[in-house]
py3Dmol code that shows the C-alpha trace and the ligand (Angstrom):
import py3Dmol

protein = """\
ATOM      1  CA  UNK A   1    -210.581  -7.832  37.112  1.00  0.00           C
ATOM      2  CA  UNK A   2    -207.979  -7.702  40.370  1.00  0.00           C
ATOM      3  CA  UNK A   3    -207.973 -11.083  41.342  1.00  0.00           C
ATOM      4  CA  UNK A   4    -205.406 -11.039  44.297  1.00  0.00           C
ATOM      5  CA  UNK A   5    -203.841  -8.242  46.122  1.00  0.00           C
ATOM      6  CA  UNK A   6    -200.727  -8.361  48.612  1.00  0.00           C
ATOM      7  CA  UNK A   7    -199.242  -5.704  50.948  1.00  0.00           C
ATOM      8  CA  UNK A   8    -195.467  -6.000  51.044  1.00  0.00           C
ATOM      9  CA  UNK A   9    -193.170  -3.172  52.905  1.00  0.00           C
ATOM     10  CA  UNK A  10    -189.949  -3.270  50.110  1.00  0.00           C
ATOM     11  CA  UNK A  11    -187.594  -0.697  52.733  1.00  0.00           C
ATOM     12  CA  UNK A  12    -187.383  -0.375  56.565  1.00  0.00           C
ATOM     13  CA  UNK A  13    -186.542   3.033  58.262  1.00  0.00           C
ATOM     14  CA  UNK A  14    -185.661   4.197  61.365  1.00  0.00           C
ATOM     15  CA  UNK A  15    -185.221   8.274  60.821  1.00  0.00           C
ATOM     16  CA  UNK A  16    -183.360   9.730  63.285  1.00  0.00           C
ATOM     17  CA  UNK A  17    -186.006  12.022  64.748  1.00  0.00           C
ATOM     18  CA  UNK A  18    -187.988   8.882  65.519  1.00  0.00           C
ATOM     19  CA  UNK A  19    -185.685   7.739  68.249  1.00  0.00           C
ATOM     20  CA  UNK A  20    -186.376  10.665  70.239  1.00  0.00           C
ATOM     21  CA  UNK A  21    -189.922  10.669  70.229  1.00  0.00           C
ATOM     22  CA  UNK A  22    -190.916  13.166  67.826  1.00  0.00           C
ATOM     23  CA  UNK A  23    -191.702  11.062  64.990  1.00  0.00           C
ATOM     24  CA  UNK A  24    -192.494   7.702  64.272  1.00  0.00           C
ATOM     25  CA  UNK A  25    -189.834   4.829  65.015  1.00  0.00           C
ATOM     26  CA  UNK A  26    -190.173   2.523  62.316  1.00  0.00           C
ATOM     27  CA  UNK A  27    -191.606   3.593  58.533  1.00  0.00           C
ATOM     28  CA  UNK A  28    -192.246   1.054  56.223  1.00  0.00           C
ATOM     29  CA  UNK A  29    -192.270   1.350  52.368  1.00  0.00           C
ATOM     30  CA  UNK A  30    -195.881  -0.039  51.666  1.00  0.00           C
ATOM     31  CA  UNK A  31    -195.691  -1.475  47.736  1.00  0.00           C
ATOM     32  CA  UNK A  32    -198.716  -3.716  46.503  1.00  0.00           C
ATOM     33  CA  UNK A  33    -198.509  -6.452  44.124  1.00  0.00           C
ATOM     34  CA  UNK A  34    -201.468  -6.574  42.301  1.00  0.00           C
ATOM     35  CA  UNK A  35    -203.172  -9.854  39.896  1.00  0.00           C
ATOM     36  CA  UNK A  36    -205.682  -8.269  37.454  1.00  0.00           C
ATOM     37  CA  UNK A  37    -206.280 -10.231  34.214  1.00  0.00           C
ATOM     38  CA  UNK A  38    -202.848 -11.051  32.408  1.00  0.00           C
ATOM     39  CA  UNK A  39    -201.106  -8.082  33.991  1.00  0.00           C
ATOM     40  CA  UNK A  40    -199.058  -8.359  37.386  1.00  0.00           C
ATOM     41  CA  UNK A  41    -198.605  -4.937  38.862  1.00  0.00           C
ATOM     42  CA  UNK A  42    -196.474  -3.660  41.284  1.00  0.00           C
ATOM     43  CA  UNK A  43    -197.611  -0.415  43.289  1.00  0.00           C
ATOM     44  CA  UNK A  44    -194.172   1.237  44.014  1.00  0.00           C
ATOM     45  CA  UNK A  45    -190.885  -0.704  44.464  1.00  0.00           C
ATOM     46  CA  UNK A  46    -189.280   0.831  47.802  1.00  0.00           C
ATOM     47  CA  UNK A  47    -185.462   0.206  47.584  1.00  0.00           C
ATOM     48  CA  UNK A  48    -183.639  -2.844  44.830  1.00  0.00           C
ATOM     49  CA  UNK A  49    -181.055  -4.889  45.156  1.00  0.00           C
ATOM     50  CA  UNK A  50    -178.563  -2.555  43.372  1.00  0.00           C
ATOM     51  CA  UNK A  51    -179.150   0.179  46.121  1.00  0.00           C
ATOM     52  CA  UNK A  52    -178.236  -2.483  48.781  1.00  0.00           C
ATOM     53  CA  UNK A  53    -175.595  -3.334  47.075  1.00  0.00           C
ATOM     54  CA  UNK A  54    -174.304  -0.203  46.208  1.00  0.00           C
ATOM     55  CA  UNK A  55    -175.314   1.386  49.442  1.00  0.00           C
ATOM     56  CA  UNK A  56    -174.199   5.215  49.562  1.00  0.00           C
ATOM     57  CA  UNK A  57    -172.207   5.487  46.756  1.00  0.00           C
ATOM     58  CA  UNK A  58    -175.028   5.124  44.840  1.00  0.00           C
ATOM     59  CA  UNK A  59    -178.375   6.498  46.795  1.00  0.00           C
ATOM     60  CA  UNK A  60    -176.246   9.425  48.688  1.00  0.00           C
ATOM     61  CA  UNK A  61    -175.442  10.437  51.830  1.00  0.00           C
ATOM     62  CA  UNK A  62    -177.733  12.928  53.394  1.00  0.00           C
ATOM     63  CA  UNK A  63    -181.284  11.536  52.529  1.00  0.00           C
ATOM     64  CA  UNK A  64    -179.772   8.342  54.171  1.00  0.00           C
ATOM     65  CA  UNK A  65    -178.895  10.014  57.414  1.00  0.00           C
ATOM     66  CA  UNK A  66    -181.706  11.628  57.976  1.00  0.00           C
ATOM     67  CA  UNK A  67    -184.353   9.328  57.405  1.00  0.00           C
ATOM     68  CA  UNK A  68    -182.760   6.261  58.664  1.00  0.00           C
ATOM     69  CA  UNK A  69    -182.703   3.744  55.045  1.00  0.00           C
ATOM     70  CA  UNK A  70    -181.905   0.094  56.695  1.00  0.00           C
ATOM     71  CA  UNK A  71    -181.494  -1.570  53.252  1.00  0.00           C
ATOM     72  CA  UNK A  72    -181.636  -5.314  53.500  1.00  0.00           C
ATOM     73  CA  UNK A  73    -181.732  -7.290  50.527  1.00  0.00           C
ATOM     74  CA  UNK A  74    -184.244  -9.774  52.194  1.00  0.00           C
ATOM     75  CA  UNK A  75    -186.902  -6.347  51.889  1.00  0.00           C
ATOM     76  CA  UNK A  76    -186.544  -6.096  48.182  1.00  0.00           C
ATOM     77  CA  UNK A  77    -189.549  -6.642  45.949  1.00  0.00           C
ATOM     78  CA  UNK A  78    -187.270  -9.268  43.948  1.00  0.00           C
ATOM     79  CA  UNK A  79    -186.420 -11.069  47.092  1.00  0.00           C
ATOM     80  CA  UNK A  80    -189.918 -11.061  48.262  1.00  0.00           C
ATOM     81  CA  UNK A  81    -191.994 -12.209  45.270  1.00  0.00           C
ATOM     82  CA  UNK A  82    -191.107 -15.915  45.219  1.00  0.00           C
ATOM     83  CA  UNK A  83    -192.158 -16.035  48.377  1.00  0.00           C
ATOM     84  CA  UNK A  84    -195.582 -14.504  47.627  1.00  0.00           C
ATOM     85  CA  UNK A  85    -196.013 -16.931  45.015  1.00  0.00           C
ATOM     86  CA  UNK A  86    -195.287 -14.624  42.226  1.00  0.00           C
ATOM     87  CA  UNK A  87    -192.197 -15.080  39.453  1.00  0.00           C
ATOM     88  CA  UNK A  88    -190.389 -11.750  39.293  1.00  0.00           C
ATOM     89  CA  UNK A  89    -190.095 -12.411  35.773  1.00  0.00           C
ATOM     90  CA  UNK A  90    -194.072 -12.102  35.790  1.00  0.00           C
ATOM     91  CA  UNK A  91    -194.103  -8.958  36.475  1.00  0.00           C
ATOM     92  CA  UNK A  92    -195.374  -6.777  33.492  1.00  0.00           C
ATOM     93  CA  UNK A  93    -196.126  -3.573  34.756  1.00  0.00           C
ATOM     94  CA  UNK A  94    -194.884  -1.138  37.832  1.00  0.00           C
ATOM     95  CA  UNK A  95    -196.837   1.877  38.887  1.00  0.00           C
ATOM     96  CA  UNK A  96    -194.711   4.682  40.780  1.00  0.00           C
ATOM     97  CA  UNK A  97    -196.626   6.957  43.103  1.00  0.00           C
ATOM     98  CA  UNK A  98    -193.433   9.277  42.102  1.00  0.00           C
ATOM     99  CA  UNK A  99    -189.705   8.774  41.595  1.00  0.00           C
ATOM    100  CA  UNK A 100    -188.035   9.756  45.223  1.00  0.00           C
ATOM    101  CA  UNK A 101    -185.296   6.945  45.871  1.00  0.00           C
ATOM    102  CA  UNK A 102    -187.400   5.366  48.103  1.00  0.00           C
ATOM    103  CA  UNK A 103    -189.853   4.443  46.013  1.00  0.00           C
ATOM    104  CA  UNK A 104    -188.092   3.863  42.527  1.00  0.00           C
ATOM    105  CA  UNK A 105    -185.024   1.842  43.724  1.00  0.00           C
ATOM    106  CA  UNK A 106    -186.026  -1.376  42.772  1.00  0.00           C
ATOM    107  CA  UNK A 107    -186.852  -0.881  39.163  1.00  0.00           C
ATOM    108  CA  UNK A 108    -184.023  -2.355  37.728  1.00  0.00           C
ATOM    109  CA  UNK A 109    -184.890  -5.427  39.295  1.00  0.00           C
ATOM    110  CA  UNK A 110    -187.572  -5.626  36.802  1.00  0.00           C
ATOM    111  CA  UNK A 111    -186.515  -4.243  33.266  1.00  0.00           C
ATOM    112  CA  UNK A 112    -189.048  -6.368  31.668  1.00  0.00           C
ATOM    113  CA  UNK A 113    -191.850  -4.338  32.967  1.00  0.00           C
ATOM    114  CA  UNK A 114    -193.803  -1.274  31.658  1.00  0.00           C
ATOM    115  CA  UNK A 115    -193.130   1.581  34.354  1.00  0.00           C
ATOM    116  CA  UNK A 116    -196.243   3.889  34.489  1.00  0.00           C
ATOM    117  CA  UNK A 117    -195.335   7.364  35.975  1.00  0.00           C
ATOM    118  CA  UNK A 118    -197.139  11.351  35.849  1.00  0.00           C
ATOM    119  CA  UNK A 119    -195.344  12.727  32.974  1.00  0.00           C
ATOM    120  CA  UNK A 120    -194.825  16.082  35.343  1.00  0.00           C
ATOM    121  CA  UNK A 121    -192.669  13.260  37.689  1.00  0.00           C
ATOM    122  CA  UNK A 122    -190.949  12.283  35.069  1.00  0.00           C
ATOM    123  CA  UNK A 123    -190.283  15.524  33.782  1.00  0.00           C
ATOM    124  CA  UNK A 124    -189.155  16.617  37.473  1.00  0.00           C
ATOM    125  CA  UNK A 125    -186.880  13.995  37.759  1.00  0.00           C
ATOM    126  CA  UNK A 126    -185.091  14.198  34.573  1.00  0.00           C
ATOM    127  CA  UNK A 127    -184.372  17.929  34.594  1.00  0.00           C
ATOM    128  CA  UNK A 128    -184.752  18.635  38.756  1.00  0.00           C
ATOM    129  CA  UNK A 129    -184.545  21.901  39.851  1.00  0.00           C
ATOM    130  CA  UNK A 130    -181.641  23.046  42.761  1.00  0.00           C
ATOM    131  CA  UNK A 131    -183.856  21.536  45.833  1.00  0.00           C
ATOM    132  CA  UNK A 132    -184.708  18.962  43.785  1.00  0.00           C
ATOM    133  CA  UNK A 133    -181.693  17.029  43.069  1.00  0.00           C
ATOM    134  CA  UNK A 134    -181.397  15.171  46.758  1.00  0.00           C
ATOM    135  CA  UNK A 135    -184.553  12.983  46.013  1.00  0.00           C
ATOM    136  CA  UNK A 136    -183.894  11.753  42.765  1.00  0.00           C
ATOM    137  CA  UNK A 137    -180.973   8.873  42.053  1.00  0.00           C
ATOM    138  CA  UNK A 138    -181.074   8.806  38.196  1.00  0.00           C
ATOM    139  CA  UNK A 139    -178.779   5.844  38.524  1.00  0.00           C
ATOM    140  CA  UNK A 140    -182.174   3.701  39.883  1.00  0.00           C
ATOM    141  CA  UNK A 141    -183.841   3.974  36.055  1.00  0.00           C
ATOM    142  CA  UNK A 142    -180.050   4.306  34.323  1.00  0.00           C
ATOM    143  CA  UNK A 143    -181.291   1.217  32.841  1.00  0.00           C
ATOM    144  CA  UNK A 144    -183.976   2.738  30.443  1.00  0.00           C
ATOM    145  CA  UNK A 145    -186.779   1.064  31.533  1.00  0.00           C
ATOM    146  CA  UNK A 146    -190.245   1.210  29.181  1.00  0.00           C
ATOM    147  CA  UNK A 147    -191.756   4.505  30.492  1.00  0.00           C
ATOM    148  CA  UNK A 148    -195.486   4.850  30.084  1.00  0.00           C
ATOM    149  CA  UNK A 149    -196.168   8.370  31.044  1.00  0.00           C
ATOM    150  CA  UNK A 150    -199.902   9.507  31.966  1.00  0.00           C
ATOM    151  CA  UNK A 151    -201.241  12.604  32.202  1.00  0.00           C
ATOM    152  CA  UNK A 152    -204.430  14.782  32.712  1.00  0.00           C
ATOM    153  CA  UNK A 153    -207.361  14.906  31.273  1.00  0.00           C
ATOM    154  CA  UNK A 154    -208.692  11.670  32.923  1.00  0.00           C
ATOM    155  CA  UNK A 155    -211.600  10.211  34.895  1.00  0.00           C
ATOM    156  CA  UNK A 156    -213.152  11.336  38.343  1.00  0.00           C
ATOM    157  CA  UNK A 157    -212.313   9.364  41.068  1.00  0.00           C
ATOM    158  CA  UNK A 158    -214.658  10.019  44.230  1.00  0.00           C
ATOM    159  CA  UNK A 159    -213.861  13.250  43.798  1.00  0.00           C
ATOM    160  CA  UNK A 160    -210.037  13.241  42.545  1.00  0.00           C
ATOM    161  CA  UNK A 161    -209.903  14.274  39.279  1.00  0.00           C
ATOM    162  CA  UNK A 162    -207.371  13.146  36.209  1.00  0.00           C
ATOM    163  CA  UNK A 163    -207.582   9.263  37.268  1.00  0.00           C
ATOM    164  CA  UNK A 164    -206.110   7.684  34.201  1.00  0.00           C
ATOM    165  CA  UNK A 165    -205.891   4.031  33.707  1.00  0.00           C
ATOM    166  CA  UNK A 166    -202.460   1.419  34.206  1.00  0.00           C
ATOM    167  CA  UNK A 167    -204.669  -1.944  33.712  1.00  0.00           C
ATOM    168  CA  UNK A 168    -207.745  -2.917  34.759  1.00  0.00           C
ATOM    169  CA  UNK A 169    -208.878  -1.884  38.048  1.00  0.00           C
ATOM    170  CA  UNK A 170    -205.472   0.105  38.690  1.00  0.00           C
ATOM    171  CA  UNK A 171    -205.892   3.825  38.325  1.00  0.00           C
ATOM    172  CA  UNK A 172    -203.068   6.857  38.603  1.00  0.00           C
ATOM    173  CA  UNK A 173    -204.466   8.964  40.033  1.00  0.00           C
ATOM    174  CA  UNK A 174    -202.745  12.665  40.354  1.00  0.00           C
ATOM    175  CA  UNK A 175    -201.867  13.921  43.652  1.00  0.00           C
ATOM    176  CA  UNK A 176    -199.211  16.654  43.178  1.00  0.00           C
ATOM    177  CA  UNK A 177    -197.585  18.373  45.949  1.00  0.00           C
ATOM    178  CA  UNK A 178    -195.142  16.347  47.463  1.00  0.00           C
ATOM    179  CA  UNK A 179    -192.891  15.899  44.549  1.00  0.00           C
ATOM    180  CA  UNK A 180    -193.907  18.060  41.525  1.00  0.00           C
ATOM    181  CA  UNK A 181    -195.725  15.055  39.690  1.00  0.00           C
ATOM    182  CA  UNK A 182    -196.358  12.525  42.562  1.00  0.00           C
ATOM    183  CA  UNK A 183    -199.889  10.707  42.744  1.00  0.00           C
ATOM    184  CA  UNK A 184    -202.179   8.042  44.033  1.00  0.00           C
ATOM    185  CA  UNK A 185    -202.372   4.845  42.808  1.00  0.00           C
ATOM    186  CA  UNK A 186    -206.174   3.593  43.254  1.00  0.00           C
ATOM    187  CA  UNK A 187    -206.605  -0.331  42.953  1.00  0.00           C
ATOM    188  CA  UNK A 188    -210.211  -1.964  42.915  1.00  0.00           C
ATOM    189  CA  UNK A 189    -210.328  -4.545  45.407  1.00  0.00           C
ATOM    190  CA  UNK A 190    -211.553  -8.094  44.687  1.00  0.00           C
ATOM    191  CA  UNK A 191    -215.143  -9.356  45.256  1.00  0.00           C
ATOM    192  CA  UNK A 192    -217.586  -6.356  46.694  1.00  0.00           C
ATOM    193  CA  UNK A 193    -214.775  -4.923  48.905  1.00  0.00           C
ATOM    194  CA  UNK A 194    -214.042  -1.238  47.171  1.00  0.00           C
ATOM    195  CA  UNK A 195    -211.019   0.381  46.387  1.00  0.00           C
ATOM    196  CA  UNK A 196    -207.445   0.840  47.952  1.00  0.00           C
ATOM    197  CA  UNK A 197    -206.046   4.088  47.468  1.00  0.00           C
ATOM    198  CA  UNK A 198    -202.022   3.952  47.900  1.00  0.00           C
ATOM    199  CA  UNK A 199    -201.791   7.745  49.145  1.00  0.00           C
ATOM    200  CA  UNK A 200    -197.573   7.285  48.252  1.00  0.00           C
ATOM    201  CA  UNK A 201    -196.366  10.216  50.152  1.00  0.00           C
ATOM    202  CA  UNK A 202    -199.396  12.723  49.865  1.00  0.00           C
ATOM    203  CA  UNK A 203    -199.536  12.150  53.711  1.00  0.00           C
ATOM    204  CA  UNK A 204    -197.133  10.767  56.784  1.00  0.00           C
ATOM    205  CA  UNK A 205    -199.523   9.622  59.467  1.00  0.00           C
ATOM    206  CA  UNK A 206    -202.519   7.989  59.677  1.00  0.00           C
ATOM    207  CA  UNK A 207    -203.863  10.261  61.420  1.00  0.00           C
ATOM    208  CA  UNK A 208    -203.223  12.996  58.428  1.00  0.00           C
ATOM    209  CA  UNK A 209    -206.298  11.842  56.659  1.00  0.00           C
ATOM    210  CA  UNK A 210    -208.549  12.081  60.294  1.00  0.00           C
ATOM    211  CA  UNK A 211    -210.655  15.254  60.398  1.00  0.00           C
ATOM    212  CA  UNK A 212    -210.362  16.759  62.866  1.00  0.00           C
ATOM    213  CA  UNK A 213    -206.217  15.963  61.315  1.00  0.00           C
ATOM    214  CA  UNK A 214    -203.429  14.807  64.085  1.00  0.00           C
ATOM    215  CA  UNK A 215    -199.877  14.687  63.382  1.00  0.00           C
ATOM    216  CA  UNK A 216    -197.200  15.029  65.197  1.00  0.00           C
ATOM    217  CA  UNK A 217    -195.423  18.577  65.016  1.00  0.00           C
ATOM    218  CA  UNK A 218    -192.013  17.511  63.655  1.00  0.00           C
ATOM    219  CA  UNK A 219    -193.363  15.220  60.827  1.00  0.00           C
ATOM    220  CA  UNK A 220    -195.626  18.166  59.839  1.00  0.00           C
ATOM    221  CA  UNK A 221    -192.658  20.328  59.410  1.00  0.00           C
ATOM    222  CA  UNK A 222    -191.294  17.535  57.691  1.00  0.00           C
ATOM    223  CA  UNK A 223    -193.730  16.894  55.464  1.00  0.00           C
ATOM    224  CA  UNK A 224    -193.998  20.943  54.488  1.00  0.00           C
ATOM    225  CA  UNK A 225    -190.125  20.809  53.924  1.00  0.00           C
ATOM    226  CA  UNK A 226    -190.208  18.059  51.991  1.00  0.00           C
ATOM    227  CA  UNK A 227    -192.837  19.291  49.570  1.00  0.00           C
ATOM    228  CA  UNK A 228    -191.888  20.381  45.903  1.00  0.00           C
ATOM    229  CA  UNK A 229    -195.148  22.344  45.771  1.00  0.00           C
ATOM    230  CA  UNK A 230    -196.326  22.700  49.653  1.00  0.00           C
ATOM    231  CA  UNK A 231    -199.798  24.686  48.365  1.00  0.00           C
ATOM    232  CA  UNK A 232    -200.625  21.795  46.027  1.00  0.00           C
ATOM    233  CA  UNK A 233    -200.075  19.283  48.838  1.00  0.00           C
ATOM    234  CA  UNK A 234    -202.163  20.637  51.687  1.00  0.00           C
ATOM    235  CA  UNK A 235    -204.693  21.193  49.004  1.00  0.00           C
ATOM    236  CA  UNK A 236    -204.585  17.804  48.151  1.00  0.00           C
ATOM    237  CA  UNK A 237    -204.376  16.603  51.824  1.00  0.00           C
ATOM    238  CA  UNK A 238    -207.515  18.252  52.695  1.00  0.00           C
ATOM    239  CA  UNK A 239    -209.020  16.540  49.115  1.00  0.00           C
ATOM    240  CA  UNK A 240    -207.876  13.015  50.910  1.00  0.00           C
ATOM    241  CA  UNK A 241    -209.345  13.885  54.005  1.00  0.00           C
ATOM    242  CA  UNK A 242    -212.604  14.872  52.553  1.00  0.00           C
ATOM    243  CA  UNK A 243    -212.468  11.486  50.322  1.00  0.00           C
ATOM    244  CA  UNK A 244    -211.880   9.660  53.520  1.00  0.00           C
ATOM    245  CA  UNK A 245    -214.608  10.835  55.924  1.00  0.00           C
ATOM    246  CA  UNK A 246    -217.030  10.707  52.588  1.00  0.00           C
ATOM    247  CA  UNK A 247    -216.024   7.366  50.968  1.00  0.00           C
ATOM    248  CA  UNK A 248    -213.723   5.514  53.553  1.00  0.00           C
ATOM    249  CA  UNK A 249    -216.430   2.256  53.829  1.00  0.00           C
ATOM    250  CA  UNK A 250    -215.904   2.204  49.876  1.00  0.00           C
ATOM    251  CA  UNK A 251    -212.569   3.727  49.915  1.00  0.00           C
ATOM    252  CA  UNK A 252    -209.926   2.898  52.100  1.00  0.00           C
ATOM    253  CA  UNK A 253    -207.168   4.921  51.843  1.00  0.00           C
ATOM    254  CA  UNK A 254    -203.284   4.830  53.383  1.00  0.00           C
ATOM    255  CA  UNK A 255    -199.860   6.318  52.558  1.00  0.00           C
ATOM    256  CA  UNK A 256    -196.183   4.630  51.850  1.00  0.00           C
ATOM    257  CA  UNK A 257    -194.850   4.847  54.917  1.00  0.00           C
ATOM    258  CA  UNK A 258    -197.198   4.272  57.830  1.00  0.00           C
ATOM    259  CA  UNK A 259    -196.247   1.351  59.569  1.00  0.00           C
ATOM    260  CA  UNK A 260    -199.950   1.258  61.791  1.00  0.00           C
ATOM    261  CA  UNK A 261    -201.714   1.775  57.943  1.00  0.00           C
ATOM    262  CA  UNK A 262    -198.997  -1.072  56.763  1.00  0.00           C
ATOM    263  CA  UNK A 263    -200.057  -3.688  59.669  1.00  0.00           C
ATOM    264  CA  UNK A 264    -203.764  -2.843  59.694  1.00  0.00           C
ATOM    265  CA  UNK A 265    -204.174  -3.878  55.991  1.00  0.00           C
ATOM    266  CA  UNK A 266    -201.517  -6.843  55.428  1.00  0.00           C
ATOM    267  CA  UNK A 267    -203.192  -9.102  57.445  1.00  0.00           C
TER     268      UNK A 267
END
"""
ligand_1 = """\
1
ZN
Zn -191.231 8.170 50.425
"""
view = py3Dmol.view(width=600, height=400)
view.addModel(protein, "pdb")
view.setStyle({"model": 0}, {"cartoon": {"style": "trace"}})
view.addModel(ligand_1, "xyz")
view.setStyle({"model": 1}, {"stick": {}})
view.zoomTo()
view.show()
């Protein structure tokens, strides 16, 4: 049973396109750090202390550029978790919603842990195709860290199929589209309160999951760019927004880097 959930942002950008207007100024990297039972879990791990070290050399130059990466070691899951009351060493298992540098960077800041990933991801990552190579650093899991790869068949989650289970009350839960095996991560909340549904990067905006949807122009073109499988992601979009409009009192759903979704929920 979850018995405590944080919100922590683990990266701070400032994409380029954001300081004129047409996107969003400041993305966050939304990670969770979840107490259930023995386990503690962390929901994505934004950038590590190696890629702030490290800088360029090691996360590349163009992905950087574009989307704005501030990396501070003070935003780092390891620097953070003391503060939040939690050993780093504690940490036993990490859930990726997928394996882009922005969300993978900080594993080897916790070697100890289990990493739970869609076996597509993984797959995607280790042998990417051409216009996959800019999102991937293998250098972030050069480590070896203790892969747990999930797959389908799994449970139904209000509606989203293939939910397979990371520990109790944490759920992968497939979302493909953005990168070839990215997907949600669905945690039960404590006491009566539902479920959070860490979106990753299935959507942008908040106002993605709205129906009728609003987004700005550029950021939808940015999101269709981005996407390994762009027909599998609107699909799955329009699967979110149905979820949301349906189940959002028992639901509440939000993506990686939304800084309004970020603030709303961390209280
Ligand atoms: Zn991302």
């Amino acid at each position: 049973m979850t018995t405590r959930i944080q919100h922590l942002s683990c990266a701070s950008m400032h994409p380029l396109a954001g300081r004129v207007g047409l996107v969003p100024r400041d993305w966050v990297a939304h990670c969770l750090l979840v107490e259930t039972g023995d386990r503690v879990v962390l929901v994505d791990t934004g950038f590590g202390t190696a890629d702030v070290r490290e800088g360029r050399s090691r996360i590349g130059h163009v992905a950087p550029a574009l989307i704005g990466f501030d990396l501070r070691r003070e935003d780092t899951a390891l620097a953070q978790l003391p503060g939040r009351g939690v050993d780093p060493a504690a940490v036993t298992d990490v859930v990726l919603t997928h394996l882009d540098l922005d969300h993978a960077g900080g594993l080897g800041d916790f070697p100890q842990a289990r990493v739970h990933v869609h076996r597509r991801e993984l797959e995607a990552a280790r042998h990417p195709r051409l216009d996959e190579r800019m999102r991937y650093v293998p250098a972030q899991w050069a480590h070896g860290p203790r892969w747990v790869e999930h797959d389908e068949p799994g449970e139904d989650f209000f509606g989203l199929g293939g939910a397979s289970v990371v520990a109790d009350d944490v759920l992968l839960v497939p979302l493909h589209g953005h990168s070839r095996g990215h997907s949600a991560v669905a945690v039960r909340r404590p006491g009566d309160e539902g479920w959070l549904l860490h979106a990753g990067d299935a959507y942008f905006f908040h106002g993605d999951k709205a129906t009728p949807r609003t987004c700005p122009p550029a950021l939808r073109a940015f999101q269709r760019v981005l996407a390994a499988d762009d027909r599998r992601r609107v699909d799955n979009l329009a699967r979110l927004q149905t979820l949301h409009a349906e189940h959002g009192d028992e639901v509440r759903v939000f993506s990686a880097h939304d800084q309004q979704e970020y603030d709303a929920l961390r209280g």
